[in-house]
N, C-alpha and C positions, 0 to 999 in steps of 0.2 A: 579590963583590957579587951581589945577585939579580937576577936578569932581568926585567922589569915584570910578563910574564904566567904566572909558576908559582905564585906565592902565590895568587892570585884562584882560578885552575882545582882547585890542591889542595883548597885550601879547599872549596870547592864539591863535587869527587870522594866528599870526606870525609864531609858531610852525605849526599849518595846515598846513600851506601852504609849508615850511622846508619839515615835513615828506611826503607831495605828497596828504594829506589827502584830503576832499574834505566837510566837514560839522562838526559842536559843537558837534553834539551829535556824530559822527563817530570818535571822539577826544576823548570822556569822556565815550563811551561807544564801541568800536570796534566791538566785537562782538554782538553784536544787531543789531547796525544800517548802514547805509548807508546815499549819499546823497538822495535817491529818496523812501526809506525806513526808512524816519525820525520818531520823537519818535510821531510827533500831527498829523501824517498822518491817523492812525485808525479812531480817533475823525473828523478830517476835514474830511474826505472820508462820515462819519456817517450824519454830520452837513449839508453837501451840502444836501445832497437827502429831509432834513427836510426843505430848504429856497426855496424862489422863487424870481426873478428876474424878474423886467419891462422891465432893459435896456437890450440892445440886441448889442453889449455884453455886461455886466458888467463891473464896474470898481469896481477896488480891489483895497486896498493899504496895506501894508504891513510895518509896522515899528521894529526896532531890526532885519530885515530881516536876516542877517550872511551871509550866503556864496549862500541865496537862494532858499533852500530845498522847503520851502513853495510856497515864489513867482511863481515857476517854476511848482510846481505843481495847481496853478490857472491857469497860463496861459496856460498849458495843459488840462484844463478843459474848457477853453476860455473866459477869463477874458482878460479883460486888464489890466494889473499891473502895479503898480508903488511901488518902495521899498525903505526903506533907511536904515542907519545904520551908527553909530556913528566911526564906524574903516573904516579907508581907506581901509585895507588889506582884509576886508571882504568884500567889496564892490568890490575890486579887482576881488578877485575870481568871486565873483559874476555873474558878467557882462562875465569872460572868461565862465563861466558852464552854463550860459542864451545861448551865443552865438553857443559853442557845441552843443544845444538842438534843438537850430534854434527857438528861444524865440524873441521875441523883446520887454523887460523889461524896462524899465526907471529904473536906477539904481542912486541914488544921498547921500554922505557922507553927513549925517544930524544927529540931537540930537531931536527928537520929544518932549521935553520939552521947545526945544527952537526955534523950525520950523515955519518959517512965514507963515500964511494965506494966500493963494492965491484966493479963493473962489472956490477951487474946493471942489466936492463930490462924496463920494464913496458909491458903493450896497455892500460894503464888507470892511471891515477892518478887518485887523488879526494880532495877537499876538501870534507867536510860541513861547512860555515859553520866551518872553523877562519881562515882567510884575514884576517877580521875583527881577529882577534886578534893578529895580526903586524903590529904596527902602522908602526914607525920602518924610513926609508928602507934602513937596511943590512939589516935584516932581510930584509925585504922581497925585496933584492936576493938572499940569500942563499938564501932560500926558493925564488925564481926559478929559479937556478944548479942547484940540489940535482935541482930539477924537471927541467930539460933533461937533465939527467945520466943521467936515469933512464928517459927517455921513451923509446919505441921511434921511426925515424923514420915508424914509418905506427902510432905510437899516441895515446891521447886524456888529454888533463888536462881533467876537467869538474869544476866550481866551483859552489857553492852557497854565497855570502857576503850578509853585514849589506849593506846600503845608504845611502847618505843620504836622510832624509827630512824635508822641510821641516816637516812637521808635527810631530817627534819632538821631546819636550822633554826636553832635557839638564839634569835637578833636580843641584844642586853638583857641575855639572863646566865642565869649560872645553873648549869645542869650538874649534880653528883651521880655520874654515870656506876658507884658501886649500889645505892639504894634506890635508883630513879626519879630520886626530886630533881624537879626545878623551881629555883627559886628568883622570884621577881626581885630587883632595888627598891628599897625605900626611902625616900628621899625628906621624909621630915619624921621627926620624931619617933624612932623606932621604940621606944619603949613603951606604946601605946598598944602595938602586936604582941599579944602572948606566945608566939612561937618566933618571932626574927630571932636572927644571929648573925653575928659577926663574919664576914667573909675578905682577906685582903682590906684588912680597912676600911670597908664598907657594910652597911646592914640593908639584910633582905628577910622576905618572907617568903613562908613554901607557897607553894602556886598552883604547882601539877605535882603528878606520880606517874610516871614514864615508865612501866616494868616491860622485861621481856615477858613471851607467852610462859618460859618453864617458871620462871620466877612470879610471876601471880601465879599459876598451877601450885607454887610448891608453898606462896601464903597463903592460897586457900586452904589446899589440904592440913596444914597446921595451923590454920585458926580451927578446921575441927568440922571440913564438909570434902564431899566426895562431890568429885568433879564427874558429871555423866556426861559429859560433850564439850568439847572444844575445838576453835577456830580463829587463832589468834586472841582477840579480844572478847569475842561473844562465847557465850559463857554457858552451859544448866548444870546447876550444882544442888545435891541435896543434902541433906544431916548428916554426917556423920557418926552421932551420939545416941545411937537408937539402941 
């Protein structure tokens, strides 16, 4: 069965790549952005200057990475990266716009919900607005888990996610305003998605995770990290398990 959010991100990788384009947000917002002018670049630029690092370099890991906007901007700060992401086509790109840069990324097609442990650890973990996308509790949880696993106990997980906002208009979707999904229609064969459900007679699947700021503050701090800065959506969280 398919996972709610591969088909959508393929999907989209795919046209990237078609139009010549070069990053998600250079997709969904053109005149904004770019690849090396992405949307969490302001906040990560802000974020660094407040951390400090033992190792020399750093190790960074990057998950939902896309086509690398972030990664690429660690390893230009000097980091050693590691990134993944669940679309081959995005990793594709990836690795050809790491290599134009003269980057050497470790690049690997993975699902961070389902990524085996290797025993390594990172001074950095970063989420560029992937968080959103994980929507349904187990995931969620899993996503969590992968993270600690990974963390160093004096290192950082900084977030850059969607949020809820009162003004946002959900055109043909269904928002569950008590847990923050939103979920798209599926219009054939729902039984092919491991998470759709039944809604009014109709079947959808999760899509997004819409939380207020106190309600991510209050899933992270119980999934088992301590929140050291917050601003709505952008995020520096460390271990809590030390």
């Amino acid at each position: 069965m398919k996972k709610y959010y591969i088909e959508e991100h393929e999907a989209t990788y795919k046209m990237i790549k078609e139009q010549g384009l070069k990053a998600w947000d250079q997709f969904h917002a053109p005149m904004n952005y770019t690849f090396d002018n992405f949307m969490m670049r302001p906040f990560l630029e802000r974020a660094l200057t407040l951390l400090s690092f033992d190792a020399k370099p750093p190790r960074a890991f990057e998950y939902g990475c896309g086509t690398g906007a972030g990664a690429c901007f660690l390893a230009s700060k000097g980091f050693e990266v590691e990134a993944i992401d669940i679309c081959s086509t995005a990793i594709e790109l990836a690795k050809q716009l790491a290599y134009e840069r003269g980057f050497q990324i470790r690049y690997e097609v993975q699902d961070i919900t389902e990524f085996p442990y290797e025993g390594k650890e990172y001074d950095l973990i970063l989420d560029n607005y992937c968080l959103q996308s994980v929507v349904t509790d187990t995931d969620r949880e899993l996503l969590f888990s992968n993270i600690l696993k990974r963390l160093k106990p004096t290192g950082y997980y900084v977030i850059a996610t969607a949020m809820f906002n009162s003004e946002r208009k959900y055109k043909n979707s269904c928002y569950d305003s008590k847990t923050g999904i939103l979920y798209e229609r599926v219009n054939d064969n729902p039984s092919q998605y491991k998470d759709s459900i039944e809604i009014n007679n109709c079947w959808w699947i999760p899509n997004r995770r819409h939380l207020t700021s106190t309600a991510l503050y209050e899933e992270l701090t119980s999934a088992g990290f301590k929140v050291v800065f917050q601003e709505e959506g952008n995020l520096i969280c460390k271990s809590d398990r030390i």
